[in-house]
C-alpha positions as CSV (number, residue, x, y, z in Angstrom):
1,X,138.0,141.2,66.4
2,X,135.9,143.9,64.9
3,X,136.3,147.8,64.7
4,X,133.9,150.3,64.7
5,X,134.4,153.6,62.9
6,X,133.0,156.7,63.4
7,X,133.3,160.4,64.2
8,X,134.5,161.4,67.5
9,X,132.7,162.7,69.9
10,X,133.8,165.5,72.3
11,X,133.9,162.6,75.5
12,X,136.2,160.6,73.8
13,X,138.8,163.4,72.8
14,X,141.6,161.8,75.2
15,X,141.5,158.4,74.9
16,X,141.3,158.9,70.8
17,X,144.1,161.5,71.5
18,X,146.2,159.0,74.0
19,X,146.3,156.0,71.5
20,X,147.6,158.9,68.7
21,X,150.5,159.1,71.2
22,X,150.8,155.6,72.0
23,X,151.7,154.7,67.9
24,X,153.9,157.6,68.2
25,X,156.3,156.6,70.6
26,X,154.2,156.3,73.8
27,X,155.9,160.0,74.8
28,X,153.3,161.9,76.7
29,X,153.5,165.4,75.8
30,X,152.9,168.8,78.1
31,X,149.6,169.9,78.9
32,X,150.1,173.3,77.6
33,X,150.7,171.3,74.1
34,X,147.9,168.6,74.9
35,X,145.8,172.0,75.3
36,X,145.9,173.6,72.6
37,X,145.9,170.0,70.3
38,X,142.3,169.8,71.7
39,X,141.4,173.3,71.3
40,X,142.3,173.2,67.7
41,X,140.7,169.8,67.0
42,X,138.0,169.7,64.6
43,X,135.6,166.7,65.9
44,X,133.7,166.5,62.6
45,X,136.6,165.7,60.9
46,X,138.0,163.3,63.2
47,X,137.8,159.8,63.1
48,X,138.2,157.2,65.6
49,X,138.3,152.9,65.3
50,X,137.1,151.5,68.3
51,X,137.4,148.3,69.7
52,X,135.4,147.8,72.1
53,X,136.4,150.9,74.6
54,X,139.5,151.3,73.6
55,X,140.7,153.4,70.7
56,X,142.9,151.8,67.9
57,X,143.3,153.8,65.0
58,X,142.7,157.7,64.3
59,X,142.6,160.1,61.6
60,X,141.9,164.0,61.2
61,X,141.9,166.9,59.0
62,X,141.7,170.6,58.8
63,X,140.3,173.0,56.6
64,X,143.2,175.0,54.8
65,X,143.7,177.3,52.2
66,X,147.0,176.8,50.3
67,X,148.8,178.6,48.0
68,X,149.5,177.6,44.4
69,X,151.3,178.7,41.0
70,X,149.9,181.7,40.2
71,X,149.7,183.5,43.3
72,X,146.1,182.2,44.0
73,X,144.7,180.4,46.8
74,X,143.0,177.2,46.5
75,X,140.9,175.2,49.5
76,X,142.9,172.3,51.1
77,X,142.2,169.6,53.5
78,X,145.6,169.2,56.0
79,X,145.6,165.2,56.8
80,X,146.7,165.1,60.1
81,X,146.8,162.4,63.3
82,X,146.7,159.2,61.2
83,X,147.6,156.3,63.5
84,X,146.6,152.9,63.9
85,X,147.6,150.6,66.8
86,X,150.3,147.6,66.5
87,X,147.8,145.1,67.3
88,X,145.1,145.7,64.8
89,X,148.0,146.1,61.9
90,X,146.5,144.5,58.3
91,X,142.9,144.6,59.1
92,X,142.3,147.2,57.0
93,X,141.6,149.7,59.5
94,X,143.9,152.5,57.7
95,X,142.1,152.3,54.1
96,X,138.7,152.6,55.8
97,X,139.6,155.7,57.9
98,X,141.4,157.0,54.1
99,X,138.1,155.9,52.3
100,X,136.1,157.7,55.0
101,X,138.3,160.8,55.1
102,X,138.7,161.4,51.1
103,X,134.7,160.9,51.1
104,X,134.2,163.4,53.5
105,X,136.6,166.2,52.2
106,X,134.9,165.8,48.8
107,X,131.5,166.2,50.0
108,X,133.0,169.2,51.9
109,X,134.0,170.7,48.2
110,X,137.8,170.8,49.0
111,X,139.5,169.5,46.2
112,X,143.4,169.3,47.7
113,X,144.4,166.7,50.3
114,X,148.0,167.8,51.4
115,X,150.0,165.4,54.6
116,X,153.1,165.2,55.8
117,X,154.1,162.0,55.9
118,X,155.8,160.4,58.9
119,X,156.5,157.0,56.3
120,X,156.6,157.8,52.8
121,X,155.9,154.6,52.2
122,X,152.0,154.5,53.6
123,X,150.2,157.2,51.5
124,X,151.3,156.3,47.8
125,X,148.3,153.4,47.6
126,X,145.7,156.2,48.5
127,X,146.8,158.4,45.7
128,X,149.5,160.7,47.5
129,X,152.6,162.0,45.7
130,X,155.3,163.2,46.8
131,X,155.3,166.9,45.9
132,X,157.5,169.2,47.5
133,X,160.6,168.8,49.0
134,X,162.9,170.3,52.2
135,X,166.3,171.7,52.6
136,X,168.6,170.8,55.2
137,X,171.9,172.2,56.3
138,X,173.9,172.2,59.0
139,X,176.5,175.3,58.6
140,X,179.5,175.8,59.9
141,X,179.9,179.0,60.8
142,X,183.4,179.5,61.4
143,X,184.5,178.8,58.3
144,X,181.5,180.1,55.9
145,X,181.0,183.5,55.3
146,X,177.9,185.3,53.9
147,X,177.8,188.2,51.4
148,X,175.0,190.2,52.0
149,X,173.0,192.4,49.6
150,X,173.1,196.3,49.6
151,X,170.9,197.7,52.2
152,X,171.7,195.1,54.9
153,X,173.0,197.6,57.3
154,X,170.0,199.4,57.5
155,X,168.0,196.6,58.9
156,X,167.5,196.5,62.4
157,X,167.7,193.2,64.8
158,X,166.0,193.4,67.9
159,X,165.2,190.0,70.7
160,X,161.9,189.8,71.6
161,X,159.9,187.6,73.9
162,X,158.2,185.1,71.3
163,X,154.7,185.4,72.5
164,X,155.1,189.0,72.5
165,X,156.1,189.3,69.2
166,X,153.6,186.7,67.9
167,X,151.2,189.3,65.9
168,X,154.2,190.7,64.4
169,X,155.5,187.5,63.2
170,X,152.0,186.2,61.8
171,X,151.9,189.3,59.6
172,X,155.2,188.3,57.6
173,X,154.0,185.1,57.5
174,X,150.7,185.7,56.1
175,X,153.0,188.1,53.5
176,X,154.4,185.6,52.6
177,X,152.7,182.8,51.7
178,X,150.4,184.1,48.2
179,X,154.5,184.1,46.7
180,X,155.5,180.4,47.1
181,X,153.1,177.3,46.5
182,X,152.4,175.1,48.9
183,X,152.7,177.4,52.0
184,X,149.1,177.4,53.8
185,X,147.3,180.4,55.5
186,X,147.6,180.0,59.2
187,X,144.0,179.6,61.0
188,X,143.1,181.3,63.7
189,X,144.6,179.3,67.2
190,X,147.2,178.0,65.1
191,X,149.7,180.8,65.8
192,X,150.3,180.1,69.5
193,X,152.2,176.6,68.1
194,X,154.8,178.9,66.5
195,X,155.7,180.5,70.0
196,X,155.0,177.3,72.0
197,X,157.8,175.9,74.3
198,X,156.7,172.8,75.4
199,X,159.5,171.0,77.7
200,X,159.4,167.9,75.0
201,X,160.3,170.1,72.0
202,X,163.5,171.3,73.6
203,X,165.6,168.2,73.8
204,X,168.7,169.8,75.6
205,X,168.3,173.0,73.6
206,X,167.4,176.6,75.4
207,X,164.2,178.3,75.8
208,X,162.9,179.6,72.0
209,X,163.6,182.7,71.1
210,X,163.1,185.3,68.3
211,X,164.7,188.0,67.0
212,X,162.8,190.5,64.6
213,X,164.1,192.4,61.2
214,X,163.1,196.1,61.5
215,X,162.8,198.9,59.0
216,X,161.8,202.4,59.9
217,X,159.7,201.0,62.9
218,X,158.1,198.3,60.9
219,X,158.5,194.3,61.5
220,X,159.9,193.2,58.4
221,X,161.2,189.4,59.4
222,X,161.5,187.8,62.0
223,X,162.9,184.1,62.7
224,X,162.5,181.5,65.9
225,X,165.3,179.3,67.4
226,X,167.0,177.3,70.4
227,X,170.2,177.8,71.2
228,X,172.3,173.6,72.1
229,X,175.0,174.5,73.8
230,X,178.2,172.2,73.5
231,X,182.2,172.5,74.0
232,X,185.2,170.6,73.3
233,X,189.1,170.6,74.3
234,X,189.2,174.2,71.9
235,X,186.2,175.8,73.2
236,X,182.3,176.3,72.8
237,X,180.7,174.7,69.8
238,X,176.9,175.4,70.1
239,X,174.2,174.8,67.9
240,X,171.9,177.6,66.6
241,X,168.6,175.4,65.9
242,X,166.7,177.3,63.7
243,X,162.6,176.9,63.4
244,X,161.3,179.9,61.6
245,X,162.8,182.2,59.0
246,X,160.4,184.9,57.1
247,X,161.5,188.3,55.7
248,X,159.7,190.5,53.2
249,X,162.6,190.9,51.1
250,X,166.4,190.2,50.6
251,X,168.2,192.7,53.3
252,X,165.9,192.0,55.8
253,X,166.6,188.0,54.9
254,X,170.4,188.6,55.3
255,X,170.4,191.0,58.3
256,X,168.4,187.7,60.0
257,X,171.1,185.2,59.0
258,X,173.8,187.0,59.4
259,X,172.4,187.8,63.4
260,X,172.4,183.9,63.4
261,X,175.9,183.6,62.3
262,X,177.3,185.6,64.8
263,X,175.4,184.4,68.2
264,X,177.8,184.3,70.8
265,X,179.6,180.4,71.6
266,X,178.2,178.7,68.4
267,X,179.7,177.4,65.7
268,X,176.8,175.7,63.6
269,X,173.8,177.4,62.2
270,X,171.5,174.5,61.8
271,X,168.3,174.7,59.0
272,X,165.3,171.8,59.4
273,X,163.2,172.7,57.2
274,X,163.7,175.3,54.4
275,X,162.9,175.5,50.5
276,X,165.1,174.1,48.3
277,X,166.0,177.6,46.5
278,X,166.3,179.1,49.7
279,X,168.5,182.3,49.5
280,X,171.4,181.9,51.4
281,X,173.0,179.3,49.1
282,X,173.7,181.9,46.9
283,X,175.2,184.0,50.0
284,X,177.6,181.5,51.6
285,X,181.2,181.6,51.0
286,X,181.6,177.7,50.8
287,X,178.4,175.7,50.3
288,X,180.1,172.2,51.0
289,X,180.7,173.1,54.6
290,X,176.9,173.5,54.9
291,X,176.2,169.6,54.7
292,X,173.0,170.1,52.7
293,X,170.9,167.2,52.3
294,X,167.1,167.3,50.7
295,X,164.4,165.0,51.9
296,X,160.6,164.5,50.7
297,X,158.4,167.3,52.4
298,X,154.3,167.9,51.6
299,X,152.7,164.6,49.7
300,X,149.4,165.6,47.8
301,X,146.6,163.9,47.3
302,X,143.8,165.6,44.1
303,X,140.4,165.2,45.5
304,X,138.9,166.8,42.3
305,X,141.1,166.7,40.1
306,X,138.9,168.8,37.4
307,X,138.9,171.6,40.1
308,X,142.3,171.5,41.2
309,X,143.7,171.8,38.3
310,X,141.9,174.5,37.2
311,X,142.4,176.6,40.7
312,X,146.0,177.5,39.7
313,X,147.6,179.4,36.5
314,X,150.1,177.7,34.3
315,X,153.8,179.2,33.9
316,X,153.4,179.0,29.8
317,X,150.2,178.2,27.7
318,X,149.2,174.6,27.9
319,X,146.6,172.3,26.0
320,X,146.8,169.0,26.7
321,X,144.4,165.9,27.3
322,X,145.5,163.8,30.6
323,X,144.4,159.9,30.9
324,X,144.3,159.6,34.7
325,X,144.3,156.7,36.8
326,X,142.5,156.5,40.4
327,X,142.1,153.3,42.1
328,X,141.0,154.7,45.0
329,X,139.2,157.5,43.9
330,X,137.7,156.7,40.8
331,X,135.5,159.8,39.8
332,X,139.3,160.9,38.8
333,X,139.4,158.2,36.3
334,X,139.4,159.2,32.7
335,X,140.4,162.2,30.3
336,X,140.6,165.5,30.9
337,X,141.1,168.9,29.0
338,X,143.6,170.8,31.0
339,X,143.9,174.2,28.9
340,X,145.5,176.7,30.6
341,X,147.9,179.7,31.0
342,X,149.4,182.4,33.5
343,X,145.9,183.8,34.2
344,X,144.2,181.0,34.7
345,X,142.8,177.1,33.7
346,X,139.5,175.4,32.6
347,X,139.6,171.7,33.0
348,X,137.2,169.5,32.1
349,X,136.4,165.9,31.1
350,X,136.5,165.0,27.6
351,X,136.2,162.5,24.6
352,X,139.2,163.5,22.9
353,X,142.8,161.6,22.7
354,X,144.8,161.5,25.2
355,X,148.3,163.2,25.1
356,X,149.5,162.2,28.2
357,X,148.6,158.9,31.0
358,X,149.4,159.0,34.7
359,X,148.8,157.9,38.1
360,X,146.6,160.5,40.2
361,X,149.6,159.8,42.5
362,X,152.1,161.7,39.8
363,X,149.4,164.4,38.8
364,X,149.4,165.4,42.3
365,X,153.1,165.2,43.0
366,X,153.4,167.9,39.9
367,X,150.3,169.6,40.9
368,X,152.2,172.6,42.6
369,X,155.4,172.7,40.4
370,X,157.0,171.2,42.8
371,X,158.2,168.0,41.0
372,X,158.4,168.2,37.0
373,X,156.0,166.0,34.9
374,X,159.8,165.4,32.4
375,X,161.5,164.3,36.0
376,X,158.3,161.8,36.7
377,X,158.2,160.0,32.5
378,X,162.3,159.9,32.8
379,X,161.2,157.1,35.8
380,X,158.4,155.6,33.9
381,X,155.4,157.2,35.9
382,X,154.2,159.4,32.6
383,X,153.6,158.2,29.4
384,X,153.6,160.5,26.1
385,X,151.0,159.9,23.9
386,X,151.4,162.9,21.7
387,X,154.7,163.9,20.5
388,X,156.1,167.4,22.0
389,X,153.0,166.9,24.9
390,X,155.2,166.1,27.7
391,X,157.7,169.5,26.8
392,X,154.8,171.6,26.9
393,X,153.2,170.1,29.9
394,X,156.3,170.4,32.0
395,X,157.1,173.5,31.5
396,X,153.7,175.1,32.1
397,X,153.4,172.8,35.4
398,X,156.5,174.6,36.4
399,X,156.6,176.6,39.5
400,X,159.4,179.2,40.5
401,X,160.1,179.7,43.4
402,X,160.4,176.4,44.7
403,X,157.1,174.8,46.1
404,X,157.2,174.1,50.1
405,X,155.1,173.0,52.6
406,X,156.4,174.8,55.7
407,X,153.0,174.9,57.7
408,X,152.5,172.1,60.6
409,X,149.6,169.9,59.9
């Protein structure tokens, strides 16, 4: 059998869309969600394999901007809706829809791929890393307390319908992402996923809900949740299933959780998805009753690695001269002078020795301080050429806070 690849055209939208949901499970989703999947689409950056007339492997992106160290913003490309179908496995359908992708966001002068990867185990050959990570914890409420900061009290909670209290919500998030790399400005249409309630997302839980932070009339956080209700021989031991928790600063943050810890028949606040220096580790009376476990979150890919480099600023002055390898991508390949500090970077090819060698896997996995380059040579995957080069490089690479890729791609 052969394959044909191309862009998709507007006509072929479902059954491209229908073989996504086929390697996912087969699980139809609701037409509200199947609505605004298509709305958002973007067909030039959508690929489809064909064979014949039916659809057997996809892959899409979406123009992004993300933040990184620094406070800046730089251009992205969010890889999203890579599938391919069981029978036309090790044909090399995937690495031509990767080769046509990363083609196609260079040419569009994006120089950050950024996915979330369903197996980590896929990406890593097309120059991926694994960049940030995710916090998860499941607390028990009856037996952790929080401490709260001064000026809790004043905050005001108040329920609101989500949809009706979408705007409100969008403007902490777009607050907060310039403060922590890897969080991606939400486009426009993308907003009405935060407040969705599709049947398939509930699982046994309740309708979503949101309750907002106020200060002197303004929204100043705001966090989304479901409610799973469950009881035993002693009584009710629901579930508060947290999806969205933003605040502009630490009261309003506390006020938020500490509404969560005291919903009504629940005895387990349960976070999916958080940084890994979120706040209320430092709040909680006993953090081993908060079974915290941390798994991989946003894997980057550097298009350019030249220009991504240089569109962030560096935690302490750094010089250094990085031998890069790029199988897959090989205008990466060679040296480059990364000279940089906290207001800015020039990085540019050069002759010069190199200081330090890697993967463009590794450069991207420490790209947004999310993973240091020390952590990466302790297993092998840097090597120092120059003594006292990989000190200096780590440190400046450094990000605090904590890099995190909360955004749905």
């Amino acid at each position: 059998m052969t394959t044909e690849l191309r862009v998709l055209r507007p006509s072929e939208w479902d059954g491209w869309y229908e073989g996504l949901e086929l390697a996912f499970g087969g699980v139809p989703q609701s037409a509200e969600k199947r609505e605004l999947i298509r709305d958002i689409t973007d067909l030039d950056r959508s690929i489809a394999a064909w064979d014949g007339d039916v659809c057997v492997g996809s892959a899409g992106s979406f123009r992004f901007e993300v933040a990184v160290p620094g406070g800046g913003l730089a251009v992205m490309a969010g890889v999203t809706m890579v599938s391919v179908a069981a029978t036309h496995r090790r044909r090399g359908v995937l690495t031509s829809m990767m080769r046509k992708q990363l083609d196609d966001i260079r040419s569009r002068g994006e120089h950050f791929a950024i996915l979330a990867a369903s197996e980590p185990a896929i990406y890593g050959r097309f120059g991926y890393g694994a960049a940030t990570a995710l916090l998860k914890a499941d607390i028990d409420t009856d037996r952790v307390r929080l401490a709260v900061p001064e000026g809790t009290d004043a905050v005001r909670i108040r329920k609101a319908p989500p949809k009706e209290a979408l705007a409100a919500c969008e403007a902490v998030y777009a607050r907060a992402v310039p403060g922590r790399p890897g969080m991606i400005s939400r486009r426009s249409g993308w907003e009405n996923f935060t407040a969705l309630d599709a049947p398939e997302d509930r699982q046994g839980t309740s309708p979503l809900q949101c309750a907002l932070a106020e200060r002197d009339g303004e929204t100043i956080g705001y966090t989304t949740f479901r409610i799973r209700p469950a009881w035993d021989h002693a009584g009710p031991k629901g579930t508060v299933e947290v999806q969205d928790l933003y605040a502009d600063d630490p009261a309003s943050y506390a006020a938020l959780l500490r509404y969560l810890f005291g919903i009504d028949l629940t005895s387990t606040v349960s976070l999916g998805n958080r940084p890994v220096d979120d706040a209320w580790q430092q709040m909680v009376s006993d953090i081993r009753r908060c079974n915290v476990r941390v798994c991989d979150g946003g894997y980057v890919r550097l298009v350019e690695v030249g220009p991504a480099l240089e569109s962030r600023a560096y935690r302490t002055p750094v010089d250094v001269v990085l031998e890069v390898t790029d199988a897959f991508c090989p205008w990466n390949e060679g040296r480059w002078r990364l000279s940089g500090d906290p207001k800015g970077a020039v990085c540019e090819r050069t002759a010069d020795p190199a200081d330090l060698a890697l993967d463009v896997r590794d450069l991207g996995a420490a790209s947004l301080g999310g993973v240091s380059l020390a952590e990466l040579a302790a297993a092998g995957r840097v090597r120092e050429l120059r003594g006292g080069a990989l000190a200096e490089a780590s440190l400046a690479f450094g990000s605090e806070p904590a890099a995190w890729v909360p955004h749905d791609i």
